[in-house]
PDB file with one MODEL, atoms N, CA, C and O in Angstrom:
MODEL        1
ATOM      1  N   UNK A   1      -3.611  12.870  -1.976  1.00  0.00           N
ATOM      2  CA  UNK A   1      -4.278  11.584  -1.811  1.00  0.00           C
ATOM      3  C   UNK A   1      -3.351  10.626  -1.065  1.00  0.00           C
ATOM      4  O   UNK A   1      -2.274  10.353  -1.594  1.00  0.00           O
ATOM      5  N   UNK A   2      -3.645  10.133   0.024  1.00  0.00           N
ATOM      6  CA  UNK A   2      -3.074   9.245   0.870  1.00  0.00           C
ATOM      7  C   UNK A   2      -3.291   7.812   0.407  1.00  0.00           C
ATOM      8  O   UNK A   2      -4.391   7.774  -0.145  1.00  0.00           O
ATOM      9  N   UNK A   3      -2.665   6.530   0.396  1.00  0.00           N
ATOM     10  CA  UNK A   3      -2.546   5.824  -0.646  1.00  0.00           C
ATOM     11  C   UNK A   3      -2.014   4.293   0.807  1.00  0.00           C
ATOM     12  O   UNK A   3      -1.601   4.347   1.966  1.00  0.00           O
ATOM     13  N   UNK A   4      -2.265   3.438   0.083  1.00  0.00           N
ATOM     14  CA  UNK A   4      -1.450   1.884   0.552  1.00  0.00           C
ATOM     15  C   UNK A   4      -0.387   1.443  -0.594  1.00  0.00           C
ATOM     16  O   UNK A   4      -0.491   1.771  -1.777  1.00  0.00           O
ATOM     17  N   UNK A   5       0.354   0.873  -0.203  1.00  0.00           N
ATOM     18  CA  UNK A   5       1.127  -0.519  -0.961  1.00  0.00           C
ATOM     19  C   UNK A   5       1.309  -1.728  -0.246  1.00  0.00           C
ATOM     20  O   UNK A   5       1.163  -1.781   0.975  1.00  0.00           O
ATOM     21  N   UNK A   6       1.580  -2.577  -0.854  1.00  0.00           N
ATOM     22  CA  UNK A   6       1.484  -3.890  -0.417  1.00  0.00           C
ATOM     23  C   UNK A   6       2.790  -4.374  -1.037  1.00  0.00           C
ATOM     24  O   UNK A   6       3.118  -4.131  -2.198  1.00  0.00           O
ATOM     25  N   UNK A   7       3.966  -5.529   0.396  1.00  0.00           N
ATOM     26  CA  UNK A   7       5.068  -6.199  -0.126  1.00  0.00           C
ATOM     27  C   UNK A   7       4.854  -7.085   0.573  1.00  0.00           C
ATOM     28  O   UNK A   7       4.445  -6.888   1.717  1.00  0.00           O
ATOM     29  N   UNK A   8       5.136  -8.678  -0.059  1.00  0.00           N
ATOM     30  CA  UNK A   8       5.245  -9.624   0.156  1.00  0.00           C
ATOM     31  C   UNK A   8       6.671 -10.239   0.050  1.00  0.00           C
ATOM     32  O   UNK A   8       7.357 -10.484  -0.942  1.00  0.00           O
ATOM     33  N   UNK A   9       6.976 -10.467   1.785  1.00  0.00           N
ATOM     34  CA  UNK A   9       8.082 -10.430   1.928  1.00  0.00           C
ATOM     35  C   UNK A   9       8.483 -11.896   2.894  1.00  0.00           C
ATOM     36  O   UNK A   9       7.654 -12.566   3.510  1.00  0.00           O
ATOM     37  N   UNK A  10       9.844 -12.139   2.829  1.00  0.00           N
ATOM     38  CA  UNK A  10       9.959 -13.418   3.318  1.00  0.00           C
ATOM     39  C   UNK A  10      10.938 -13.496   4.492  1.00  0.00           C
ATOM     40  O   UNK A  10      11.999 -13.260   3.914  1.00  0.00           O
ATOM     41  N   UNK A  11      11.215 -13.665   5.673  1.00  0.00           N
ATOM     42  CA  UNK A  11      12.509 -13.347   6.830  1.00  0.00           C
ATOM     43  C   UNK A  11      12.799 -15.157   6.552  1.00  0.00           C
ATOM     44  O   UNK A  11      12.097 -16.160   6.680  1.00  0.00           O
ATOM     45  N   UNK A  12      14.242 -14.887   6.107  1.00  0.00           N
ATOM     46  CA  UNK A  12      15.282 -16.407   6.343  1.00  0.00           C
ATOM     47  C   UNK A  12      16.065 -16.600   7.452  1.00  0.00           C
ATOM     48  O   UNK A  12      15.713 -15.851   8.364  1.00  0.00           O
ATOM     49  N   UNK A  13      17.164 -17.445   7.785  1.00  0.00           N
ATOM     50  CA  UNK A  13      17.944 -17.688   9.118  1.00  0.00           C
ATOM     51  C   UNK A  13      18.875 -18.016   8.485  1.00  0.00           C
ATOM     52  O   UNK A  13      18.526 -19.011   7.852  1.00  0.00           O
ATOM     53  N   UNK A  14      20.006 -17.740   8.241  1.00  0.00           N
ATOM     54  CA  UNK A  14      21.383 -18.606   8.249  1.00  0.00           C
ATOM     55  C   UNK A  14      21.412 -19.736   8.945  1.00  0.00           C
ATOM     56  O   UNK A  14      21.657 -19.643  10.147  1.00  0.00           O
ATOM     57  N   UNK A  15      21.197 -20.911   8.420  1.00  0.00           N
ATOM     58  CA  UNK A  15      21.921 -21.801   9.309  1.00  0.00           C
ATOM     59  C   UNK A  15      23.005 -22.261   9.894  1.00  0.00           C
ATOM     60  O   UNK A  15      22.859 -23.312  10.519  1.00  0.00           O
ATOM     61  N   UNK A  16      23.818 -21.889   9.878  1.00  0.00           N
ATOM     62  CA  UNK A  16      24.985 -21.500  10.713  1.00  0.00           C
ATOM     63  C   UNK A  16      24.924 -20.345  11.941  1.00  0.00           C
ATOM     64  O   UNK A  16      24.455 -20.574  13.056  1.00  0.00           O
ATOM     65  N   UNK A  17      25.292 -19.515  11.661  1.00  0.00           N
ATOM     66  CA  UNK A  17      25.225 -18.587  12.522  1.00  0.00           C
ATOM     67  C   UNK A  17      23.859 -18.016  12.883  1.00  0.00           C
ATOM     68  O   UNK A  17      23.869 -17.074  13.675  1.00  0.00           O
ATOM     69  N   UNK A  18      22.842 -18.387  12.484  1.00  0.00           N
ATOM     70  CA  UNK A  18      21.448 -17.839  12.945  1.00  0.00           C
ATOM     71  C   UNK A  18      21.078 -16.693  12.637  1.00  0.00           C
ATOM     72  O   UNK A  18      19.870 -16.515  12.790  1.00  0.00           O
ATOM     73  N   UNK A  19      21.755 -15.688  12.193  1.00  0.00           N
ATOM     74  CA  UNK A  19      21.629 -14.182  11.521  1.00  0.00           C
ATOM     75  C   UNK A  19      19.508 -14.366  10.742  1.00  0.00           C
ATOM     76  O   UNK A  19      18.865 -15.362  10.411  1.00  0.00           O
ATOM     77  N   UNK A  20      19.223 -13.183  10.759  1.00  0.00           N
ATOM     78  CA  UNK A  20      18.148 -13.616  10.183  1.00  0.00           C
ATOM     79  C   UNK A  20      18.109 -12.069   9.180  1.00  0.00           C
ATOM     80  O   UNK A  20      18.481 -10.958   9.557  1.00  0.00           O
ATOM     81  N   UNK A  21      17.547 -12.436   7.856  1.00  0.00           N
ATOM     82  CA  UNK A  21      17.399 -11.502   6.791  1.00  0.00           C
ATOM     83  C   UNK A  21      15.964 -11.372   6.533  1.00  0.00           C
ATOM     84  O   UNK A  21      15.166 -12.011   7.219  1.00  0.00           O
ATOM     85  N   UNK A  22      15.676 -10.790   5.833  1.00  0.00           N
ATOM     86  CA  UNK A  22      14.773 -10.155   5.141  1.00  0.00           C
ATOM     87  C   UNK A  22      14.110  -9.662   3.761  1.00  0.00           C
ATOM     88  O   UNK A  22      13.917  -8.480   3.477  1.00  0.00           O
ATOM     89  N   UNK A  23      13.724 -11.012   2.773  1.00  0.00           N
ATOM     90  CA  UNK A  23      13.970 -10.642   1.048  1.00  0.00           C
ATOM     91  C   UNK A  23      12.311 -10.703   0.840  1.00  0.00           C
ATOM     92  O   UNK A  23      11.463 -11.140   1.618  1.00  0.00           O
ATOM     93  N   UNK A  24      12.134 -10.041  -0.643  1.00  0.00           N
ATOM     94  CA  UNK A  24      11.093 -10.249  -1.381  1.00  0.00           C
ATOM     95  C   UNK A  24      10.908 -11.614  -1.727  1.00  0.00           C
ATOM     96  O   UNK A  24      11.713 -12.311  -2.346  1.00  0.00           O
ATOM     97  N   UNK A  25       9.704 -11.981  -1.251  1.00  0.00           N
ATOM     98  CA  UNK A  25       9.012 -13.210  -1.151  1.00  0.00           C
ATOM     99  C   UNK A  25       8.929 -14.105  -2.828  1.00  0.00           C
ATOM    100  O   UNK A  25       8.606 -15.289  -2.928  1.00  0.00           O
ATOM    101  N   UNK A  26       9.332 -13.128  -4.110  1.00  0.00           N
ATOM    102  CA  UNK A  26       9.602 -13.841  -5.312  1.00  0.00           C
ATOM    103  C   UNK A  26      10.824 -14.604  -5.207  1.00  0.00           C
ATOM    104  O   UNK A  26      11.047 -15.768  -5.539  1.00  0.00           O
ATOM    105  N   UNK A  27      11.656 -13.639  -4.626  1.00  0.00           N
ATOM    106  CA  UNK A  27      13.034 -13.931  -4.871  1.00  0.00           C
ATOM    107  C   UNK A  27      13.171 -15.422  -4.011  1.00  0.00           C
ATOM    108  O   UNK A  27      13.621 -16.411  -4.589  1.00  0.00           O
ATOM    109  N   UNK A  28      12.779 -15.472  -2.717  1.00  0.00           N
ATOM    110  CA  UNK A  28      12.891 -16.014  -1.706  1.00  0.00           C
ATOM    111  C   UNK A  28      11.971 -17.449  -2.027  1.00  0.00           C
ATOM    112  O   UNK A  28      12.636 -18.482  -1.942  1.00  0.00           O
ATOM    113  N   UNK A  29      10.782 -17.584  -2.319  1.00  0.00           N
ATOM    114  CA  UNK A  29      10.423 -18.647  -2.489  1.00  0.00           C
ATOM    115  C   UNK A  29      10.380 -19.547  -4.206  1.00  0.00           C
ATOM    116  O   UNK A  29      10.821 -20.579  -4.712  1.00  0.00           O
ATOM    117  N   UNK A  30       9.302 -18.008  -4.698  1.00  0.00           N
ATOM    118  CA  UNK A  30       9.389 -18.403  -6.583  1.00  0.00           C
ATOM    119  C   UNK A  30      10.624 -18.733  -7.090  1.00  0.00           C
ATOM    120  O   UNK A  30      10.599 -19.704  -7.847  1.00  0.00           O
ATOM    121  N   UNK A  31      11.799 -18.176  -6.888  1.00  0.00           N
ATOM    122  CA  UNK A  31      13.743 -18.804  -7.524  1.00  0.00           C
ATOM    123  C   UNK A  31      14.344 -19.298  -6.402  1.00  0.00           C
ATOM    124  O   UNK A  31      15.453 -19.740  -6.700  1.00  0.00           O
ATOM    125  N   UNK A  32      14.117 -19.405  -5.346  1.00  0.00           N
ATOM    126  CA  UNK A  32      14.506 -20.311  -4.262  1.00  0.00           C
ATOM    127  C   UNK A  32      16.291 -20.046  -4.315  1.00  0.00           C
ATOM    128  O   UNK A  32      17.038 -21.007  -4.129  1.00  0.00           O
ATOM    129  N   UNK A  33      16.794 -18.785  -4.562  1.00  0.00           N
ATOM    130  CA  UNK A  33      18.138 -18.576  -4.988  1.00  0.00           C
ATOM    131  C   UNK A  33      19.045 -18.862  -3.427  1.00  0.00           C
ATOM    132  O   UNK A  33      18.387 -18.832  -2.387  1.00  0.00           O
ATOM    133  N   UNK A  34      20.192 -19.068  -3.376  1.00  0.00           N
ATOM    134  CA  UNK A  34      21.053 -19.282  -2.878  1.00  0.00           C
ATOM    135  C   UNK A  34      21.591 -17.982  -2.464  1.00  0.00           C
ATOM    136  O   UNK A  34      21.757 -17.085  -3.290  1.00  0.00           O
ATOM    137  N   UNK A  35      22.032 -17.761  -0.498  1.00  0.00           N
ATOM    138  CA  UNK A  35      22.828 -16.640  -0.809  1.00  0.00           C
ATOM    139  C   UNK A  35      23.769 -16.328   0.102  1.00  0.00           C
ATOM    140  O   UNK A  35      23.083 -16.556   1.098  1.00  0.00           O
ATOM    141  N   UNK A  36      24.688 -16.024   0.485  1.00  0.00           N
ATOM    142  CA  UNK A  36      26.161 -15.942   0.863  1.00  0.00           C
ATOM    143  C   UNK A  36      25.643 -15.263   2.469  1.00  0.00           C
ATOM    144  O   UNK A  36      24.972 -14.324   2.038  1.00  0.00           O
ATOM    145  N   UNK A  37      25.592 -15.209   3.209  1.00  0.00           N
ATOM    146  CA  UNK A  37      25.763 -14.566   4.825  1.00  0.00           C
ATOM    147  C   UNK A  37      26.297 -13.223   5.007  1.00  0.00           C
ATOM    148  O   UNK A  37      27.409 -13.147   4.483  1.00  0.00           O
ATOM    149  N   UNK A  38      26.005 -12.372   5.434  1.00  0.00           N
ATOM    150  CA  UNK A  38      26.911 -11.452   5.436  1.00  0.00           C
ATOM    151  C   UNK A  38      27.644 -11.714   6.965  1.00  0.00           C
ATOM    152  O   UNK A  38      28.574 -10.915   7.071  1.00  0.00           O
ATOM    153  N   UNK A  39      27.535 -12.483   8.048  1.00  0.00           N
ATOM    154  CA  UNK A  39      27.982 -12.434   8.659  1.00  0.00           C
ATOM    155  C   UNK A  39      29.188 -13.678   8.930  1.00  0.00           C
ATOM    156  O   UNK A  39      30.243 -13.565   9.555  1.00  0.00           O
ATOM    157  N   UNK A  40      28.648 -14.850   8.249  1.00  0.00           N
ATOM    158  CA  UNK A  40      29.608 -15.891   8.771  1.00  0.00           C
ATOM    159  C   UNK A  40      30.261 -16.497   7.456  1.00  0.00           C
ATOM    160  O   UNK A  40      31.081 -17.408   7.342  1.00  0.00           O
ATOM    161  N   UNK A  41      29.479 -15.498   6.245  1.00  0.00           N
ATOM    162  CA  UNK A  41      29.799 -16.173   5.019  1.00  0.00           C
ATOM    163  C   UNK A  41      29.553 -17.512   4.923  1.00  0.00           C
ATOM    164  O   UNK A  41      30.569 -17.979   4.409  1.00  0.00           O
ATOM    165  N   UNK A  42      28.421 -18.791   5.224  1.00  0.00           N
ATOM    166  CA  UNK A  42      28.006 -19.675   4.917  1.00  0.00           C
ATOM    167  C   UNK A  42      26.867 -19.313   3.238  1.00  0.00           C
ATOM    168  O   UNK A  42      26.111 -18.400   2.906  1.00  0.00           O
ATOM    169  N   UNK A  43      27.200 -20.225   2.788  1.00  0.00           N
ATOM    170  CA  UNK A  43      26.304 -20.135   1.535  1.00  0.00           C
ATOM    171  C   UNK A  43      24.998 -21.061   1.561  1.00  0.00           C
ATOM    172  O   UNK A  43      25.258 -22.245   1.772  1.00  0.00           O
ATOM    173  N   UNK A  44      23.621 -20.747   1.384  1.00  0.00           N
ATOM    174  CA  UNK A  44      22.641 -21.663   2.106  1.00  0.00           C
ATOM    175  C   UNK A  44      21.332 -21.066   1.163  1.00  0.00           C
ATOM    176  O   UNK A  44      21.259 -19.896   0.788  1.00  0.00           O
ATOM    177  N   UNK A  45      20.339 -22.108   0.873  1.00  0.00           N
ATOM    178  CA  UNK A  45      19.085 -21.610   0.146  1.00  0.00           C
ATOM    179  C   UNK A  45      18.858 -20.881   0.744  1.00  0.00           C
ATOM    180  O   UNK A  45      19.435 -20.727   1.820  1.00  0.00           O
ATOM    181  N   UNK A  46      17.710 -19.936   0.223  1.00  0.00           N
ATOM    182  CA  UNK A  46      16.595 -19.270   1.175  1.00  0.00           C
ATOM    183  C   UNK A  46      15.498 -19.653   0.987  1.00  0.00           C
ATOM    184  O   UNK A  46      14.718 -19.277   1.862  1.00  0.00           O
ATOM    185  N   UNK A  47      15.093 -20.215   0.261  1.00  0.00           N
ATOM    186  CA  UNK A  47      13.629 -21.296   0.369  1.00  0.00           C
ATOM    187  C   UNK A  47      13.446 -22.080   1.329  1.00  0.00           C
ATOM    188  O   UNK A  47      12.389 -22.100   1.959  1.00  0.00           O
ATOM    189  N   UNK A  48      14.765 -23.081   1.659  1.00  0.00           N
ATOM    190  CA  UNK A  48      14.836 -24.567   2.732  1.00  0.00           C
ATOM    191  C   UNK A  48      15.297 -23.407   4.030  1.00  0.00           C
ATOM    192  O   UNK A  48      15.346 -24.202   4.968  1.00  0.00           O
ATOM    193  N   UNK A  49      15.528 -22.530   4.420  1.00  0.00           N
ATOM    194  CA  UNK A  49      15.771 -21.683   5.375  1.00  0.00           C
ATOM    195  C   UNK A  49      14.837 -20.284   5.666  1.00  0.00           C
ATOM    196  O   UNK A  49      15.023 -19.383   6.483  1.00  0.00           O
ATOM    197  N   UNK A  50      13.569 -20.510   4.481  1.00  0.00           N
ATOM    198  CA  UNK A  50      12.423 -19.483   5.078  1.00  0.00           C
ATOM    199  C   UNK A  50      11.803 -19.516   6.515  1.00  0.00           C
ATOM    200  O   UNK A  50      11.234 -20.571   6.795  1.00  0.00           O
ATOM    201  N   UNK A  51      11.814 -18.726   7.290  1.00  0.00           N
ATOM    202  CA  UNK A  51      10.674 -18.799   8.815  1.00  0.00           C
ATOM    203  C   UNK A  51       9.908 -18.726   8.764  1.00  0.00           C
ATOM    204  O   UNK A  51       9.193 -19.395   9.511  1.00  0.00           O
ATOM    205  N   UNK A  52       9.373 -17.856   7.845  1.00  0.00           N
ATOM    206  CA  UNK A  52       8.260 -16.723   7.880  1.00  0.00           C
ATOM    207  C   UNK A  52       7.903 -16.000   6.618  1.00  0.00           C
ATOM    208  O   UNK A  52       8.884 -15.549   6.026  1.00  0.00           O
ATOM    209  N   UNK A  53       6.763 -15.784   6.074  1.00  0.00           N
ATOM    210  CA  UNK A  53       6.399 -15.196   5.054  1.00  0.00           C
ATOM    211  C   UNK A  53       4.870 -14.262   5.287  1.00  0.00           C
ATOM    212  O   UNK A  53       3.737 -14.732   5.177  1.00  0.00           O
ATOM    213  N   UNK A  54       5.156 -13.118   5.565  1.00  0.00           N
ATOM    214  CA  UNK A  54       4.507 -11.813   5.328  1.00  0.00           C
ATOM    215  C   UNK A  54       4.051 -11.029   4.511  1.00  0.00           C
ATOM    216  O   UNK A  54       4.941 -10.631   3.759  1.00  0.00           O
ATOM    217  N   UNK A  55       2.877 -10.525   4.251  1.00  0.00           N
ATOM    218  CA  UNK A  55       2.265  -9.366   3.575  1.00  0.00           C
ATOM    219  C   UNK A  55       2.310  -8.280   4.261  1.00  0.00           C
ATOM    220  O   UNK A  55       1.710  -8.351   5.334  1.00  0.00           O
ATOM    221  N   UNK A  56       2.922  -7.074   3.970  1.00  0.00           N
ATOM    222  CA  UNK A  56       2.859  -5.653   4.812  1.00  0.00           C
ATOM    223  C   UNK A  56       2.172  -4.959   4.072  1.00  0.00           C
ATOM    224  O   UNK A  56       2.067  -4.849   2.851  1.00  0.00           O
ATOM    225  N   UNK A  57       1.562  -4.346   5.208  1.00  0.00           N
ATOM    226  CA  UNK A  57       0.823  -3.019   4.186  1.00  0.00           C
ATOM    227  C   UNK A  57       1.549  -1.692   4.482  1.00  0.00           C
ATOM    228  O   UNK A  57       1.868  -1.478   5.652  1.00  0.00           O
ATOM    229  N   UNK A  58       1.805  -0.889   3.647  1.00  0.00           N
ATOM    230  CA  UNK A  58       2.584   0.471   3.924  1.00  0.00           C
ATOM    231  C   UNK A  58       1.486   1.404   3.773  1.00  0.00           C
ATOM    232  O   UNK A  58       0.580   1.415   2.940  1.00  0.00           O
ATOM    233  N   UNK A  59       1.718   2.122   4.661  1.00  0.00           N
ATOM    234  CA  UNK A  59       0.655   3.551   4.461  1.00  0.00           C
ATOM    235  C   UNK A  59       1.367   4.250   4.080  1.00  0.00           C
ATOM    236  O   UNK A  59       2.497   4.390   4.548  1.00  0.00           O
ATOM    237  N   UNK A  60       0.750   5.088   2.817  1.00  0.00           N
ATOM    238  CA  UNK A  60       1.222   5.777   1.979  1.00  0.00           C
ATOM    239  C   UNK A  60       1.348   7.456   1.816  1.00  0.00           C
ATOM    240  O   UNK A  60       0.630   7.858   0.901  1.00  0.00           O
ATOM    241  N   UNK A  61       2.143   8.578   2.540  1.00  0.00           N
ATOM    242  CA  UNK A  61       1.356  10.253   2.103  1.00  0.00           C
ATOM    243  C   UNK A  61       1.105  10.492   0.881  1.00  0.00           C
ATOM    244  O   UNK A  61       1.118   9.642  -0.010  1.00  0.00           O
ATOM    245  N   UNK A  62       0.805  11.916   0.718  1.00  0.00           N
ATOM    246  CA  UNK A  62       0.578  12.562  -0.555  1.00  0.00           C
ATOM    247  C   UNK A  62       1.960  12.737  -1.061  1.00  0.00           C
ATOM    248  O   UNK A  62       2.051  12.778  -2.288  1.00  0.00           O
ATOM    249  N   UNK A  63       2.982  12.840  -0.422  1.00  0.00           N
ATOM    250  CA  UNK A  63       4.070  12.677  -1.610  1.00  0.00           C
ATOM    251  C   UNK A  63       5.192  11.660  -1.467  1.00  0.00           C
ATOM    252  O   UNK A  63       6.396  11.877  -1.331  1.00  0.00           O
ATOM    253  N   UNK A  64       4.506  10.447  -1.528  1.00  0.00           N
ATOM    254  CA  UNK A  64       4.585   9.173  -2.501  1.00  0.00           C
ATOM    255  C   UNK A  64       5.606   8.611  -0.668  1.00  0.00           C
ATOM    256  O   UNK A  64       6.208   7.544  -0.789  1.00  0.00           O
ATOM    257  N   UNK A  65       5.692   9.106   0.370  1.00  0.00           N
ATOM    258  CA  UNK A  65       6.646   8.260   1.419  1.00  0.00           C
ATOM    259  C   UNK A  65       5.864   7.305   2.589  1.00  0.00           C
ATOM    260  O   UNK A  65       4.863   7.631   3.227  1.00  0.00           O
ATOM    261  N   UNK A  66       6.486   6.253   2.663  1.00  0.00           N
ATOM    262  CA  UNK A  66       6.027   5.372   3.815  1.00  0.00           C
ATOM    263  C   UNK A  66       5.828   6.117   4.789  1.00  0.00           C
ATOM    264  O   UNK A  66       6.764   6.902   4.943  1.00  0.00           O
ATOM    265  N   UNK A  67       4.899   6.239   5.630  1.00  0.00           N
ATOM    266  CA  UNK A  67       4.491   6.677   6.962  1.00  0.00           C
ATOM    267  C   UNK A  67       4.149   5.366   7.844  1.00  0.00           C
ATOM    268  O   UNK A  67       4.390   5.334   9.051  1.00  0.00           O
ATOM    269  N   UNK A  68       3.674   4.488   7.272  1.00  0.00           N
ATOM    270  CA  UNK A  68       3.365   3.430   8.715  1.00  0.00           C
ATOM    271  C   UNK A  68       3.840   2.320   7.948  1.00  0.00           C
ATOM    272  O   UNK A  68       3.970   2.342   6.724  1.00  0.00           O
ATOM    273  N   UNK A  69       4.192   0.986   8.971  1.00  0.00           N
ATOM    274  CA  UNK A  69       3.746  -0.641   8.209  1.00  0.00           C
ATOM    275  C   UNK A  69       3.282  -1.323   9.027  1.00  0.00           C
ATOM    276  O   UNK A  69       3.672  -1.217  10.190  1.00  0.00           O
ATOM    277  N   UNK A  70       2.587  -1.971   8.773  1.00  0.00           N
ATOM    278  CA  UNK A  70       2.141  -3.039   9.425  1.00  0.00           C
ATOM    279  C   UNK A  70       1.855  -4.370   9.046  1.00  0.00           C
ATOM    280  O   UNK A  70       1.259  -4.167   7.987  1.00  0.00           O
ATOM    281  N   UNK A  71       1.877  -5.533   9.191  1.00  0.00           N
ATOM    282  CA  UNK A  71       1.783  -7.000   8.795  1.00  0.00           C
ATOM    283  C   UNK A  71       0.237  -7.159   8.745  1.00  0.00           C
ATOM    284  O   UNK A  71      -0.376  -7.397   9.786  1.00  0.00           O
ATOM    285  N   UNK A  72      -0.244  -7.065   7.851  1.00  0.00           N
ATOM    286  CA  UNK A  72      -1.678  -7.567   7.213  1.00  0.00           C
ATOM    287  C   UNK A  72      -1.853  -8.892   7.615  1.00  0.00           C
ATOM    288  O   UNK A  72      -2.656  -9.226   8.487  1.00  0.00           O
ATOM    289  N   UNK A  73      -1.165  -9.612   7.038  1.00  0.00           N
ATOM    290  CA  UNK A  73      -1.851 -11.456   6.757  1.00  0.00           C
ATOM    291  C   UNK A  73      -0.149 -12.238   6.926  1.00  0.00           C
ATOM    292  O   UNK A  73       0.846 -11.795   6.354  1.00  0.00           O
ATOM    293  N   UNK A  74      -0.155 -13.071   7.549  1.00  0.00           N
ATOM    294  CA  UNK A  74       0.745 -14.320   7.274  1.00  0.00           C
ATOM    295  C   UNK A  74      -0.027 -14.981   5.956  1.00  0.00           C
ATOM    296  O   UNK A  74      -1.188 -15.155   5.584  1.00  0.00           O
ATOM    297  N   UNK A  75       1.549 -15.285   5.394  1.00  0.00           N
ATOM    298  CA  UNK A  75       1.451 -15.883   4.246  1.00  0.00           C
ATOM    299  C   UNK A  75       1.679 -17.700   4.002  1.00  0.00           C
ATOM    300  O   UNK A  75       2.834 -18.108   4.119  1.00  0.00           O
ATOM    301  N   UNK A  76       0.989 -18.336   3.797  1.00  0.00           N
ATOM    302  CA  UNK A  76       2.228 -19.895   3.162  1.00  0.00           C
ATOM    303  C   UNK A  76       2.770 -19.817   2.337  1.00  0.00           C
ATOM    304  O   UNK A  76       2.446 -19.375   1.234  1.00  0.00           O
ATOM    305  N   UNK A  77       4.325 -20.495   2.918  1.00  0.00           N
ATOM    306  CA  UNK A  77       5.639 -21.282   2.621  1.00  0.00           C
ATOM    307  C   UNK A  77       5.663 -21.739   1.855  1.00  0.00           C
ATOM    308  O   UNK A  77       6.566 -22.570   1.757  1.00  0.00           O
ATOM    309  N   UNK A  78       4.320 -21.511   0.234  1.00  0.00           N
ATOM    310  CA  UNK A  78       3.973 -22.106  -0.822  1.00  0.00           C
ATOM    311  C   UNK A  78       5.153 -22.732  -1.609  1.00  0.00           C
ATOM    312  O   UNK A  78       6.276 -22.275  -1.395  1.00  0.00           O
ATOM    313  N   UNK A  79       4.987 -23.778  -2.535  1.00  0.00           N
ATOM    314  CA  UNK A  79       6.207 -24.215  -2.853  1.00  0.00           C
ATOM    315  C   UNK A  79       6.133 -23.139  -4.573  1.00  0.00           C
ATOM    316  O   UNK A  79       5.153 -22.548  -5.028  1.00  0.00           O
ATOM    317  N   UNK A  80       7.492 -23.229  -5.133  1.00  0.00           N
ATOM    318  CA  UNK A  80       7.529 -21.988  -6.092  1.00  0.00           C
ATOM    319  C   UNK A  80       6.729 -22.403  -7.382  1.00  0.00           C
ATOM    320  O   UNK A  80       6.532 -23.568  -7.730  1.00  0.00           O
ATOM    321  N   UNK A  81       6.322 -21.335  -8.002  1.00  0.00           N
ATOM    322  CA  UNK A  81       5.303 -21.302  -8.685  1.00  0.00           C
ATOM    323  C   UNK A  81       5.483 -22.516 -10.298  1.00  0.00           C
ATOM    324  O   UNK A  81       4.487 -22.759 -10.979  1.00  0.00           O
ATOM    325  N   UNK A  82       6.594 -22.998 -10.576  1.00  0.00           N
ATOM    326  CA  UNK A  82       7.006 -23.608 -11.757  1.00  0.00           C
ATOM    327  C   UNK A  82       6.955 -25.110 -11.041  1.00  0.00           C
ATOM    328  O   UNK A  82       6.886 -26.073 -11.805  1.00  0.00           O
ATOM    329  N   UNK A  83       6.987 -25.349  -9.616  1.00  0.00           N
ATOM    330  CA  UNK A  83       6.634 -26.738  -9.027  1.00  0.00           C
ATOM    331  C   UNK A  83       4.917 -27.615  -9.361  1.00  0.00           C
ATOM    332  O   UNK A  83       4.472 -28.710  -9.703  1.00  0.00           O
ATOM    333  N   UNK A  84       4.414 -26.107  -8.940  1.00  0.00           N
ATOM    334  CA  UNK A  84       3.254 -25.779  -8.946  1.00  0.00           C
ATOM    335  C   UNK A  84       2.150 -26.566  -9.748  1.00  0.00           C
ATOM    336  O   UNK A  84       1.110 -27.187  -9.528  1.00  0.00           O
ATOM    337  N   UNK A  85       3.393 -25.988 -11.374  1.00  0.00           N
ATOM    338  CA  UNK A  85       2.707 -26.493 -12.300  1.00  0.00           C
ATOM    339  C   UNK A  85       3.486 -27.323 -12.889  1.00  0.00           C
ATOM    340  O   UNK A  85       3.628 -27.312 -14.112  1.00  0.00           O
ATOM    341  N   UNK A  86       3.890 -27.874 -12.369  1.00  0.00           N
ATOM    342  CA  UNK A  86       4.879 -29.150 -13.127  1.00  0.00           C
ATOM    343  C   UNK A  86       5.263 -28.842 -13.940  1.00  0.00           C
ATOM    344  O   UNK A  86       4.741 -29.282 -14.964  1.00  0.00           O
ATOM    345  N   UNK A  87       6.225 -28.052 -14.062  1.00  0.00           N
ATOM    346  CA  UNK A  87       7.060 -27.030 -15.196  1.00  0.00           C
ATOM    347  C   UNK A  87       8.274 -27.686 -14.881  1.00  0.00           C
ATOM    348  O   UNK A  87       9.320 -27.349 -15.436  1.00  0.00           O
TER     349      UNK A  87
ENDMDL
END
């Protein structure tokens, strides 16, 4: 049985050096965590430094490996979910 998954994912920028990453969209917007560069070592949100926020869809084989991806839907830069609700 050939199968989908779905990741919602977020690309950031260093502001400093411009490097650009690539995290799970919880991590990245819902905890808005802080994180070190691997290239210039600047330390910088990744929430206030999101570009872009993506849904991929992965096509899935019969034994369980990615074969394709592709970007389904742009996502919004929603603010994190405990703002949300005035938590």
């Amino acid at each position: 049985m050939n199968g989908k998954a779905w990741l919602d994912i977020s690309v950031i920028r260093c502001p400093n050096c411009k490097r650009f990453y690539a995290d799970a969209s919880w991590y990245v917007i819902e905890i808005g965590s802080d994180i070190e560069c691997g290239t210039c070592h600047t330390t910088f949100n990744t929430e206030k430094n999101a570009t872009d926020r993506v849904l991929l869809s992965l096509k899935i084989d019969e034994e369980g490996k990615v074969q394709e991806v592709e970007v389904a839907r742009r996502l919004p830069r929603k603010k994190r979910l405990r703002d949300r609700l005035n938590v």
